[in-house]
PDB file of N, CA, C and O in Angstrom:
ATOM      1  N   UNK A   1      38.832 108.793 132.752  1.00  0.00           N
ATOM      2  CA  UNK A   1      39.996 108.955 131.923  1.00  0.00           C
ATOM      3  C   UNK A   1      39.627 109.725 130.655  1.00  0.00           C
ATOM      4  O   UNK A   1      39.877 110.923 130.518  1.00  0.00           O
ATOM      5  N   UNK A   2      38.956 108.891 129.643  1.00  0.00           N
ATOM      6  CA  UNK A   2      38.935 109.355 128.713  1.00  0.00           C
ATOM      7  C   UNK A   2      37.597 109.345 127.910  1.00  0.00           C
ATOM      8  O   UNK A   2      36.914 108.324 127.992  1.00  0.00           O
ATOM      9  N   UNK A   3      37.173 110.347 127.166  1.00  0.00           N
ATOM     10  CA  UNK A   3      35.304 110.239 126.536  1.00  0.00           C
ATOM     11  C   UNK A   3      35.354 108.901 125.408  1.00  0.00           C
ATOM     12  O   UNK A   3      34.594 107.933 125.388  1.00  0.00           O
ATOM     13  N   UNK A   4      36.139 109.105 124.787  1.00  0.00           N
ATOM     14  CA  UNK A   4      36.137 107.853 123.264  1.00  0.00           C
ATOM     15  C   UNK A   4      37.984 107.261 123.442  1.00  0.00           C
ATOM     16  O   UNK A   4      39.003 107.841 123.817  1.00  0.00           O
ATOM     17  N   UNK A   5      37.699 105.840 122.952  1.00  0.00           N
ATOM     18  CA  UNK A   5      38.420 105.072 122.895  1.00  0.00           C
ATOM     19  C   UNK A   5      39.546 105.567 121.580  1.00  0.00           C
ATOM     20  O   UNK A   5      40.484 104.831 121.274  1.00  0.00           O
ATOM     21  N   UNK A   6      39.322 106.783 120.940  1.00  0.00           N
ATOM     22  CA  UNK A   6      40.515 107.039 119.908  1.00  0.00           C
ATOM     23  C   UNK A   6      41.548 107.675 120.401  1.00  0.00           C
ATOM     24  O   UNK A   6      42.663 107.590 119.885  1.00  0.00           O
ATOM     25  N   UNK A   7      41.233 108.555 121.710  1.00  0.00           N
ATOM     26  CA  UNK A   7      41.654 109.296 122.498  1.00  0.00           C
ATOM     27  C   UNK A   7      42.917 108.310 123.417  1.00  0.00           C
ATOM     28  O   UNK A   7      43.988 108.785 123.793  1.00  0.00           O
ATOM     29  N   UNK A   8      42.574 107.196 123.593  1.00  0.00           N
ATOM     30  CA  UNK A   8      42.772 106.615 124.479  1.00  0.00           C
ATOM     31  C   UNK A   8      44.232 106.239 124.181  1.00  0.00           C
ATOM     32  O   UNK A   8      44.432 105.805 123.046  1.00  0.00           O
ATOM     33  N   UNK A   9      45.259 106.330 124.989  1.00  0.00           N
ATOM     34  CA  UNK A   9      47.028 106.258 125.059  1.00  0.00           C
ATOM     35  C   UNK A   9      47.006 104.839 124.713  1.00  0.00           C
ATOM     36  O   UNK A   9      46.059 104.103 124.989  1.00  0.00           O
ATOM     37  N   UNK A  10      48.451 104.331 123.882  1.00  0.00           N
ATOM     38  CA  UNK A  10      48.810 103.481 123.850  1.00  0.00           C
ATOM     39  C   UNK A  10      49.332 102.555 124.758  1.00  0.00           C
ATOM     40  O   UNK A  10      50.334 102.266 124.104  1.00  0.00           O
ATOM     41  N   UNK A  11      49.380 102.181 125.307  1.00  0.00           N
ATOM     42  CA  UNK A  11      50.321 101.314 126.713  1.00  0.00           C
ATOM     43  C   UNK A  11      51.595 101.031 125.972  1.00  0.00           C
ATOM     44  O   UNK A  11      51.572 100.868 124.752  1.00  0.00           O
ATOM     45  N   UNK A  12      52.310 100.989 126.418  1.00  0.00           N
ATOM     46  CA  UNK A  12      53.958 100.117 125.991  1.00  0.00           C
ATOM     47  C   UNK A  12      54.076  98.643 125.830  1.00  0.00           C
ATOM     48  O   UNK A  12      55.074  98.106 125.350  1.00  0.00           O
ATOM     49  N   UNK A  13      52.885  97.928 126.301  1.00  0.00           N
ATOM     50  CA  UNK A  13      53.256  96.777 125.442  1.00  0.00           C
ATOM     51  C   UNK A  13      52.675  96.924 123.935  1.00  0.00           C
ATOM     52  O   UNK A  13      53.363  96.441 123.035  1.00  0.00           O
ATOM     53  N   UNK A  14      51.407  97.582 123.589  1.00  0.00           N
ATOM     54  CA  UNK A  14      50.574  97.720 122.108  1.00  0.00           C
ATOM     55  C   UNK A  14      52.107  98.650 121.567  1.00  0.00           C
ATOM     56  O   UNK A  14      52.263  98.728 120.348  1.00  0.00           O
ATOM     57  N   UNK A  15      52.698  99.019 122.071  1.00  0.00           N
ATOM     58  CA  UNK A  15      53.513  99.697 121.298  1.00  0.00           C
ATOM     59  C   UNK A  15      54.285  98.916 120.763  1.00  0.00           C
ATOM     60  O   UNK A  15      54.516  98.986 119.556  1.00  0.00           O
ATOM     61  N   UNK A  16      54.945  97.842 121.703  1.00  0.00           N
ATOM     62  CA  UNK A  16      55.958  97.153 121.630  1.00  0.00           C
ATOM     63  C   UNK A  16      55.280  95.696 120.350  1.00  0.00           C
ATOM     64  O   UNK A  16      55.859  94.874 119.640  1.00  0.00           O
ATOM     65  N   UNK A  17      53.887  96.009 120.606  1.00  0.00           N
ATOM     66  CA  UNK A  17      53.302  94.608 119.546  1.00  0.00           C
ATOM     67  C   UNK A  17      53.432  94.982 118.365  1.00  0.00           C
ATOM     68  O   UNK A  17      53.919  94.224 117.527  1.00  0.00           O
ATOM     69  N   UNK A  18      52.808  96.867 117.907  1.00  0.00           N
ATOM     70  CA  UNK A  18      52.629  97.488 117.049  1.00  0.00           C
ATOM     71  C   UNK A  18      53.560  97.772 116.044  1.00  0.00           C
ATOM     72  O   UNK A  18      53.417  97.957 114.835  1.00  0.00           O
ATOM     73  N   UNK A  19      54.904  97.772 117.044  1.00  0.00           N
ATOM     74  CA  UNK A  19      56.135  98.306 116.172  1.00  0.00           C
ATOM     75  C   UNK A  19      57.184  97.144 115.905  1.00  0.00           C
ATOM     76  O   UNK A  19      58.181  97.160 115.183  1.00  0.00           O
ATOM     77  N   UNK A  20      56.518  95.841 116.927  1.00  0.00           N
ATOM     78  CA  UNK A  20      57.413  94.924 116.457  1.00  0.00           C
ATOM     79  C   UNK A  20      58.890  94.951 117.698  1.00  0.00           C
ATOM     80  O   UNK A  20      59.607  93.996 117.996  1.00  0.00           O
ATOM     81  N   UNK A  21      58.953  96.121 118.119  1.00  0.00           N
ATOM     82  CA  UNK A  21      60.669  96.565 118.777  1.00  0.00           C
ATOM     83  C   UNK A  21      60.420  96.738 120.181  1.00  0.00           C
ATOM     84  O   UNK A  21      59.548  97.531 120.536  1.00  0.00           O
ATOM     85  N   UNK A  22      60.997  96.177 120.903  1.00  0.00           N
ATOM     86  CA  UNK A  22      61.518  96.418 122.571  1.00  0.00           C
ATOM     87  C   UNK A  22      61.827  97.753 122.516  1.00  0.00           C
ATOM     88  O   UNK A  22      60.993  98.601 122.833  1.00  0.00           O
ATOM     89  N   UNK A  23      63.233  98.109 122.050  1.00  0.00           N
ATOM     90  CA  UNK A  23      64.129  99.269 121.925  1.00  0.00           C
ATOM     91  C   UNK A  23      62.962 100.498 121.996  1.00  0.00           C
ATOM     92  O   UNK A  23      62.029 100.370 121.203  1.00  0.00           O
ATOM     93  N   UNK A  24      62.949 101.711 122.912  1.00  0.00           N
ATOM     94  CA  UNK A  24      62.464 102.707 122.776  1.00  0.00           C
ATOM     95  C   UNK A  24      62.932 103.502 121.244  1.00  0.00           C
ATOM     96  O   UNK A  24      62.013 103.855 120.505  1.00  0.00           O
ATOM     97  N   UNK A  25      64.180 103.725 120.872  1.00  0.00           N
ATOM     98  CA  UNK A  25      64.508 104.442 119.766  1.00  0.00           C
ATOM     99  C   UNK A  25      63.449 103.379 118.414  1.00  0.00           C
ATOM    100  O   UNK A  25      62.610 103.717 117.579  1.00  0.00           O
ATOM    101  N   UNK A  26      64.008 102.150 118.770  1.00  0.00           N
ATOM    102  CA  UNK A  26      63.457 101.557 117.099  1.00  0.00           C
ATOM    103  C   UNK A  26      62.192 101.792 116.826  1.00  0.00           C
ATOM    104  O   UNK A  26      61.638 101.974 115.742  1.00  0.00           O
ATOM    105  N   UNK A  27      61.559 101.761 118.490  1.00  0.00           N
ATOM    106  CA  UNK A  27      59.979 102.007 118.231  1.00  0.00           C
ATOM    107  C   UNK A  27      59.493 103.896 117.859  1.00  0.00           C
ATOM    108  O   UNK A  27      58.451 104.420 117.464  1.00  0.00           O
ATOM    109  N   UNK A  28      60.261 104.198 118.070  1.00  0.00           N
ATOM    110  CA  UNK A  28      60.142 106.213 117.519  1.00  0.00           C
ATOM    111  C   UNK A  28      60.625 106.095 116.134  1.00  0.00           C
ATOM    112  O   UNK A  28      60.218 106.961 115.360  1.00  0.00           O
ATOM    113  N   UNK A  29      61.650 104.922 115.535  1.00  0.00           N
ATOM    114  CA  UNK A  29      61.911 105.073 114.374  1.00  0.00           C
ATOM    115  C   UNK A  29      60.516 104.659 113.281  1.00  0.00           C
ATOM    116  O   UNK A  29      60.043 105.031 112.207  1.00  0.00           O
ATOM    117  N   UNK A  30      60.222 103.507 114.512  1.00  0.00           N
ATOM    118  CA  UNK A  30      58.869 102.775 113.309  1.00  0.00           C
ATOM    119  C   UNK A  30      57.719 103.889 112.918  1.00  0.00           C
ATOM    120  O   UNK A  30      57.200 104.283 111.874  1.00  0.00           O
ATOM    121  N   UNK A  31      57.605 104.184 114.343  1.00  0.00           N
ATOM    122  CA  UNK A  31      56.281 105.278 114.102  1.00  0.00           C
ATOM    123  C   UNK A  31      56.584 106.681 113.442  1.00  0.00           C
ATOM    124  O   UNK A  31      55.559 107.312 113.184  1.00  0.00           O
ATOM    125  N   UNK A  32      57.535 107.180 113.180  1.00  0.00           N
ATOM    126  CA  UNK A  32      57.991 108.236 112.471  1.00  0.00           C
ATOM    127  C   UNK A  32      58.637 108.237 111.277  1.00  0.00           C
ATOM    128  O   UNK A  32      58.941 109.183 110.549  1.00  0.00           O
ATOM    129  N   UNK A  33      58.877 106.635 111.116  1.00  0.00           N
ATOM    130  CA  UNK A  33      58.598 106.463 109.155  1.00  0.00           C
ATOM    131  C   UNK A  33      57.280 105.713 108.679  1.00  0.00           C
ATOM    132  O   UNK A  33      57.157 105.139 107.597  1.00  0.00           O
ATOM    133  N   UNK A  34      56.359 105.812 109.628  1.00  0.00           N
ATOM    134  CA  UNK A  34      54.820 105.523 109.409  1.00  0.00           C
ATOM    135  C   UNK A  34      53.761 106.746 109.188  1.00  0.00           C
ATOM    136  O   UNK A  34      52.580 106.617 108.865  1.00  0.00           O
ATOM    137  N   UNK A  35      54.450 107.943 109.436  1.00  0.00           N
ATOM    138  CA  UNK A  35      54.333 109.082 109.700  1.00  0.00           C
ATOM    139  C   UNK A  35      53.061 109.251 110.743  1.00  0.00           C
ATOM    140  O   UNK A  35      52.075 109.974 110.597  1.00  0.00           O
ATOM    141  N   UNK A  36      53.384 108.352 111.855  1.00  0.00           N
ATOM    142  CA  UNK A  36      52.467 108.791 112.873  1.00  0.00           C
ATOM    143  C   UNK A  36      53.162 109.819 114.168  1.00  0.00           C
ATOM    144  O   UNK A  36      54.275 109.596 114.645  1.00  0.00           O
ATOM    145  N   UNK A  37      52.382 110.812 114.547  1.00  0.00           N
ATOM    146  CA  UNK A  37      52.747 111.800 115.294  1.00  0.00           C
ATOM    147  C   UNK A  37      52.740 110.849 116.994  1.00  0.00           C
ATOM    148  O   UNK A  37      51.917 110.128 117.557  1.00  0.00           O
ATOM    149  N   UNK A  38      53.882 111.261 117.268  1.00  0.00           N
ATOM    150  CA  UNK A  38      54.031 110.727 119.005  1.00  0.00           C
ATOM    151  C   UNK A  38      54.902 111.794 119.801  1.00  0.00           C
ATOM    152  O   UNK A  38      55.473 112.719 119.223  1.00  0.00           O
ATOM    153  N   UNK A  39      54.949 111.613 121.010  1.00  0.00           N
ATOM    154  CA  UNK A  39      55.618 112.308 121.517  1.00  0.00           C
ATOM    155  C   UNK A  39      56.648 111.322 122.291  1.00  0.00           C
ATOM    156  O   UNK A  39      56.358 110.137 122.461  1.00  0.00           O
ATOM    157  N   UNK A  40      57.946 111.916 122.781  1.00  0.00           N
ATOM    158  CA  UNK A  40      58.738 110.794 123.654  1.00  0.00           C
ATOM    159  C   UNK A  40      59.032 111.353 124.897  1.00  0.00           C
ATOM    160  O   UNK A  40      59.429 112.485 125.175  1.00  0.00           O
ATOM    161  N   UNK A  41      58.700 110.090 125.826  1.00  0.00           N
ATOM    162  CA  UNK A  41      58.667 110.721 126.927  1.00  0.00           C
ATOM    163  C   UNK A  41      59.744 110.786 127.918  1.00  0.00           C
ATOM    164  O   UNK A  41      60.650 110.067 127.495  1.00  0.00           O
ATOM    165  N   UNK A  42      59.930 111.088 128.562  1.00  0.00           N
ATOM    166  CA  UNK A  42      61.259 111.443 129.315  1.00  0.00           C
ATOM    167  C   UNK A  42      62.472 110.310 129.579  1.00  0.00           C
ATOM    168  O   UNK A  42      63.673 110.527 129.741  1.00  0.00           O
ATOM    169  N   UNK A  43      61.578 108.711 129.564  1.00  0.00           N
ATOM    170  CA  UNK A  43      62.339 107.979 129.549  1.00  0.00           C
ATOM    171  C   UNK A  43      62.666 107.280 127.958  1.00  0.00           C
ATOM    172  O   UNK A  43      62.928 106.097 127.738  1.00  0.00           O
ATOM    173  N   UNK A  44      62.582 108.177 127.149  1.00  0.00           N
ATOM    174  CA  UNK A  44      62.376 107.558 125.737  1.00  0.00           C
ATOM    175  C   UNK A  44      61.988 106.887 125.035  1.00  0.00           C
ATOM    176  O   UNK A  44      62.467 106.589 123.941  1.00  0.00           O
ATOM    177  N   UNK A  45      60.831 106.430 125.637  1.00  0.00           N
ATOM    178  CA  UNK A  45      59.844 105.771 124.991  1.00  0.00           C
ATOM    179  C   UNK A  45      58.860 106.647 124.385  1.00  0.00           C
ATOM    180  O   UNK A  45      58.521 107.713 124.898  1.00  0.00           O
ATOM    181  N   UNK A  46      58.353 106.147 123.174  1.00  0.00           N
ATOM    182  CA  UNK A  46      56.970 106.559 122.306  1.00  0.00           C
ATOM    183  C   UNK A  46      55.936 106.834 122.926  1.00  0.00           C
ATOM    184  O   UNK A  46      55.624 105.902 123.668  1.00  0.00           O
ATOM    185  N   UNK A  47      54.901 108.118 122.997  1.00  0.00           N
ATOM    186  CA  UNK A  47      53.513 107.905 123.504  1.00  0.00           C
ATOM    187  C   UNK A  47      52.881 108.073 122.410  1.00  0.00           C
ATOM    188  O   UNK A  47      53.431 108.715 121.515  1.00  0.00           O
ATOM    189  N   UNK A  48      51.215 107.387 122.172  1.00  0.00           N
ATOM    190  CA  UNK A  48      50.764 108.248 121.151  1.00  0.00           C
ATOM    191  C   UNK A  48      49.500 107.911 121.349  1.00  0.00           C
ATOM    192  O   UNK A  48      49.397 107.087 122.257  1.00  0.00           O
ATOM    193  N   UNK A  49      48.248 108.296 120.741  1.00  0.00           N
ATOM    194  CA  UNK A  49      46.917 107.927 120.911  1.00  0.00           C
ATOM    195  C   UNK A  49      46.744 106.355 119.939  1.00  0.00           C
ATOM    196  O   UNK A  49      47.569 105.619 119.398  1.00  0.00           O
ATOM    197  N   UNK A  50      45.632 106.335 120.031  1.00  0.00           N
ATOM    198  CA  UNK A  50      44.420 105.094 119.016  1.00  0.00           C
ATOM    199  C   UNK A  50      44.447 106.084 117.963  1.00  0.00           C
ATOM    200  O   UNK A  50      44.831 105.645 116.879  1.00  0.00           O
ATOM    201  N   UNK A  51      44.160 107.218 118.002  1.00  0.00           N
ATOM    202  CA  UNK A  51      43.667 108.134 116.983  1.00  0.00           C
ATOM    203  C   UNK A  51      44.904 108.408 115.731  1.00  0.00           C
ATOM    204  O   UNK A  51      44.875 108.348 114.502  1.00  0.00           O
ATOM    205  N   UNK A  52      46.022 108.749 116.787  1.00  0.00           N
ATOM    206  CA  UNK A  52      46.926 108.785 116.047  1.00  0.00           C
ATOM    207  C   UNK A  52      47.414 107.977 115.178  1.00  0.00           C
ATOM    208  O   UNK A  52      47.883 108.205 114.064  1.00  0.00           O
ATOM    209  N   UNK A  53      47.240 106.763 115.903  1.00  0.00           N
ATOM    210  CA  UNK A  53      47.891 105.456 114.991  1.00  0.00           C
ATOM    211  C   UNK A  53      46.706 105.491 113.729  1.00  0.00           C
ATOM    212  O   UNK A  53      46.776 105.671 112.514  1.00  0.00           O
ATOM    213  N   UNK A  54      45.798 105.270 114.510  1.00  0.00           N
ATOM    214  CA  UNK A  54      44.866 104.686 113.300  1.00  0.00           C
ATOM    215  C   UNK A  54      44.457 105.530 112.216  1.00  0.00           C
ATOM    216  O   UNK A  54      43.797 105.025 111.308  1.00  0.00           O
ATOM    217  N   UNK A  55      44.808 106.947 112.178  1.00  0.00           N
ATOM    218  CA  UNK A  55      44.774 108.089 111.365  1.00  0.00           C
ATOM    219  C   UNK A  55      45.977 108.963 111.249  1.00  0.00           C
ATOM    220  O   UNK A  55      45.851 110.014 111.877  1.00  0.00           O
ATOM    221  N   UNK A  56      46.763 108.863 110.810  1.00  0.00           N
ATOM    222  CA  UNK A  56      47.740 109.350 110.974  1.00  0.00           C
ATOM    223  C   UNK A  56      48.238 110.520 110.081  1.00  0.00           C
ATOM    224  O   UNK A  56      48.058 110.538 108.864  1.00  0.00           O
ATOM    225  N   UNK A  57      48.794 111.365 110.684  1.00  0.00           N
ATOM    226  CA  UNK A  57      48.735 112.624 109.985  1.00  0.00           C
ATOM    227  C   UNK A  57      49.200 112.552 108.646  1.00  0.00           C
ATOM    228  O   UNK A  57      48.771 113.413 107.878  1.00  0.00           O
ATOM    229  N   UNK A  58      50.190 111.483 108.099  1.00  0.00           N
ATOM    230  CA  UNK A  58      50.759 111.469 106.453  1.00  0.00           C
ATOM    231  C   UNK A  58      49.935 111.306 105.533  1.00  0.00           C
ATOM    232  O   UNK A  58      49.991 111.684 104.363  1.00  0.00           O
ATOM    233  N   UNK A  59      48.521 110.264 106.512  1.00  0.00           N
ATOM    234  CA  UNK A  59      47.767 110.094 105.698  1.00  0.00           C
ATOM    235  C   UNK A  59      46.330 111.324 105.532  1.00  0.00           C
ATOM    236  O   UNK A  59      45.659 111.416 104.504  1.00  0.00           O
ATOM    237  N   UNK A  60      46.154 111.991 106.527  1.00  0.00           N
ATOM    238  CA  UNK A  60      45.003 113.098 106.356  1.00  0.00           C
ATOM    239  C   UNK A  60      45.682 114.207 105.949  1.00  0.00           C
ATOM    240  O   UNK A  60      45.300 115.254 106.473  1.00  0.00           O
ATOM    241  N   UNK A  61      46.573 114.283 105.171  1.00  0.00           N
ATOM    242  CA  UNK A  61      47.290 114.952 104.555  1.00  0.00           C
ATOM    243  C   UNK A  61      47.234 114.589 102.985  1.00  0.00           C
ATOM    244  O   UNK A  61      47.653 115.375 102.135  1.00  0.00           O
ATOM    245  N   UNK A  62      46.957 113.956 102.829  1.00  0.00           N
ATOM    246  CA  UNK A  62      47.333 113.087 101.358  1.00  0.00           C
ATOM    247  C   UNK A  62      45.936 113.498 101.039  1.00  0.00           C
ATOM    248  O   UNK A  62      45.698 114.182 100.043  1.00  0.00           O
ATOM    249  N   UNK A  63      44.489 112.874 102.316  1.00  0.00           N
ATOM    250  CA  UNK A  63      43.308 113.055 101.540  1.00  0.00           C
ATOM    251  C   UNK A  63      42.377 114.358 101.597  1.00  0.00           C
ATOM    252  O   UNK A  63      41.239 114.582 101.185  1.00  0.00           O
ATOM    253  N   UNK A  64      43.247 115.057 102.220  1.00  0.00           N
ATOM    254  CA  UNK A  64      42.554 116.765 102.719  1.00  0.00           C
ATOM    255  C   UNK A  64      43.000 116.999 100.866  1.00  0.00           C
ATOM    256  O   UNK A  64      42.122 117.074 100.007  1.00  0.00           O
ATOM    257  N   UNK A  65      44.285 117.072 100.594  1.00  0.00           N
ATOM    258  CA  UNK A  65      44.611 117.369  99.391  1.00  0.00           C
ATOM    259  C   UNK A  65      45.614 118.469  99.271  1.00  0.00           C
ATOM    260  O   UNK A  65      45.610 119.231  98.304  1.00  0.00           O
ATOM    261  N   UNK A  66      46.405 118.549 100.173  1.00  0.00           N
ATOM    262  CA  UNK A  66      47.177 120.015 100.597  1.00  0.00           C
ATOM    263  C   UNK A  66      48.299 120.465  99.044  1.00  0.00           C
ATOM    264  O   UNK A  66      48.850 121.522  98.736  1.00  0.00           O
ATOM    265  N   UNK A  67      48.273 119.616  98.623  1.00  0.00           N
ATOM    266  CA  UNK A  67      49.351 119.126  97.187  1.00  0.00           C
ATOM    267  C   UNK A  67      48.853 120.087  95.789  1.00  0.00           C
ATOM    268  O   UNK A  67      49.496 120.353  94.773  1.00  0.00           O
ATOM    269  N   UNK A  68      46.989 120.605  96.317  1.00  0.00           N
ATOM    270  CA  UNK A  68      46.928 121.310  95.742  1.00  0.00           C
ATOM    271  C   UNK A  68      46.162 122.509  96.431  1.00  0.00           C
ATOM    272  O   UNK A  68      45.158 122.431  97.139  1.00  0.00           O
ATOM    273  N   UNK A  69      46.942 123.753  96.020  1.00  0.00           N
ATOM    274  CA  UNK A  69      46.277 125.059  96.817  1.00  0.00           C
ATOM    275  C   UNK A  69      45.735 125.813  96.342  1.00  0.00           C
ATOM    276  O   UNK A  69      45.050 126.580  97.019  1.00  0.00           O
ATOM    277  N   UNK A  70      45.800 125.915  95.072  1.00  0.00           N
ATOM    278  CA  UNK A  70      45.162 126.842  94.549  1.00  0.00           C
ATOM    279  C   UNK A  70      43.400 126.535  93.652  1.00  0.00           C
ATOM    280  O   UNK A  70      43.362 125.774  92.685  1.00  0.00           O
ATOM    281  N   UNK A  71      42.466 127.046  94.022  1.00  0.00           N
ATOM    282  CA  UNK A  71      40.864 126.889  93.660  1.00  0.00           C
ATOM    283  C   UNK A  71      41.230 126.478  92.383  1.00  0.00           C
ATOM    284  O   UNK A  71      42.334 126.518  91.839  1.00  0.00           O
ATOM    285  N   UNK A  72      39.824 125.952  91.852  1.00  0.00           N
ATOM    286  CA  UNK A  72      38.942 125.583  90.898  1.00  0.00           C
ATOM    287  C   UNK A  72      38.264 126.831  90.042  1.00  0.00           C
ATOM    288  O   UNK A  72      37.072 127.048  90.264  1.00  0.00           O
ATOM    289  N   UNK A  73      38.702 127.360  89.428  1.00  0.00           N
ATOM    290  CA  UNK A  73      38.338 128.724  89.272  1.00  0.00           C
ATOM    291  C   UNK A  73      37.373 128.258  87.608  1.00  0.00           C
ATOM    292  O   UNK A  73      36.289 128.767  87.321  1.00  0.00           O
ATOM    293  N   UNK A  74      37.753 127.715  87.150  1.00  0.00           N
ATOM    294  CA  UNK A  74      36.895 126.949  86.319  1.00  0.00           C
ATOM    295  C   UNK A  74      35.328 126.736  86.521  1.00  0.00           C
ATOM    296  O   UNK A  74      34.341 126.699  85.787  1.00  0.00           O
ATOM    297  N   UNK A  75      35.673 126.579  88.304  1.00  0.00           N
ATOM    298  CA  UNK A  75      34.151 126.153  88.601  1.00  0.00           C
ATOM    299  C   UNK A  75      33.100 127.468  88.645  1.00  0.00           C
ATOM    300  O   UNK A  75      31.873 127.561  88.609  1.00  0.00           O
ATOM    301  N   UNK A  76      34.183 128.421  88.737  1.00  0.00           N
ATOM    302  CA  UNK A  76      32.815 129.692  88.961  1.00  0.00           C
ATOM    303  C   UNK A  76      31.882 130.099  87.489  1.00  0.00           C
ATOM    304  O   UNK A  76      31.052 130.996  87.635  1.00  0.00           O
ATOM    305  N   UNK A  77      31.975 129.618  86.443  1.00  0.00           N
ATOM    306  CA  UNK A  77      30.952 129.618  84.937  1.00  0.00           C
ATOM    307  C   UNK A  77      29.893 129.498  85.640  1.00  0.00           C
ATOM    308  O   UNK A  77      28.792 129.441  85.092  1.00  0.00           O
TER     309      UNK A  77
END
């Protein structure tokens, strides 16, 4: 299946533990005001990795630092 366990898909019940919700929609609502990236799958339910959950893009966003773009120009003295 898979090399590392971050990789590794959620099942639909960890989803259903994770988000608290039966409902396919409530559970796309939870994870997309958690700002974790999923995809939905044909029957409308949530997919998403370990990786995803547990790192989630709102947050490697916050600590990459994207908020600021422009150099340190200070630093070149």
């Amino acid at each position: 299946m898979s090399d590392s366990p971050e990789n590794d898909i959620i099942s639909d019940a960890d989803i259903e533990t994770l988000t608290g919700y039966k409902n396919p929609s409530k559970q796309c609502r939870s994870l997309r005001d958690a700002g974790i990236f999923f995809i939905t799958r044909r029957d409308g339910r949530p997919r998403t990795t370990w990786e995803h959950f547990n790192n989630p893009l709102s947050q490697r966003q916050k600590i990459i630092g994207c908020g600021n773009p422009e150099p340190n120009f200070g630093a070149l003295d």
